[in-house]
C-alpha positions in Angstrom: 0.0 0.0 0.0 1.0 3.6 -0.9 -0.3 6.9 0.7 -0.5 10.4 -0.9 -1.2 13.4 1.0 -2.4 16.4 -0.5 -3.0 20.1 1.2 -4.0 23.5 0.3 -5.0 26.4 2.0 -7.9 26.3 -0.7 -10.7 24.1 -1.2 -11.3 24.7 -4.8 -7.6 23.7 -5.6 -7.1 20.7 -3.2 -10.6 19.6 -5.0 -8.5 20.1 -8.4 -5.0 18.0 -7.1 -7.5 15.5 -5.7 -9.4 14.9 -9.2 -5.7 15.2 -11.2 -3.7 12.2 -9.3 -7.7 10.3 -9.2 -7.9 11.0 -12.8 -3.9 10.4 -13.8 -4.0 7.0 -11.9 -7.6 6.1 -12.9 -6.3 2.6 -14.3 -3.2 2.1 -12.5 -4.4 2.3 -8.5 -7.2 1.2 -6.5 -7.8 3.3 -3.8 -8.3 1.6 -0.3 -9.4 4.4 2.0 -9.7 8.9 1.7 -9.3 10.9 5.0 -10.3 14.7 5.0 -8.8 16.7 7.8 -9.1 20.5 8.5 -6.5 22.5 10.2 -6.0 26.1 8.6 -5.0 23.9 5.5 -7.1 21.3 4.4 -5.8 18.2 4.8 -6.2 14.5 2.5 -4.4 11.4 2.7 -5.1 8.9 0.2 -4.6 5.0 0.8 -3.8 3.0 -2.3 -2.6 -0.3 -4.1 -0.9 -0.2 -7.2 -3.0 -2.6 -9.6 
């Protein structure tokens, strides 16, 4: 398993990095679990497998 977190101060452009690495792995991952945390920066780790 793998994890990738991603942060911005900005929920419009975490929404955008989240949808990019989703949308540039589409085939290659499958994603096990997505935590959303908010601390002045918003916060998301994504669990994965590499198919």
């Amino acid at each position: 398993m793998k994890v990738k977190i991603i942060y911005s101060f900005s929920y419009d452009k975490l929404e955008e990095r989240i949808n990019s690495f989703l949308g540039k792995n589409e085939d290659k991952i499958e994603v096990i679990d997505i935590k959303w945390k908010t601390f002045i920066e918003h916060y998301v780790m994504i669990v994965y497998k590499i198919k």
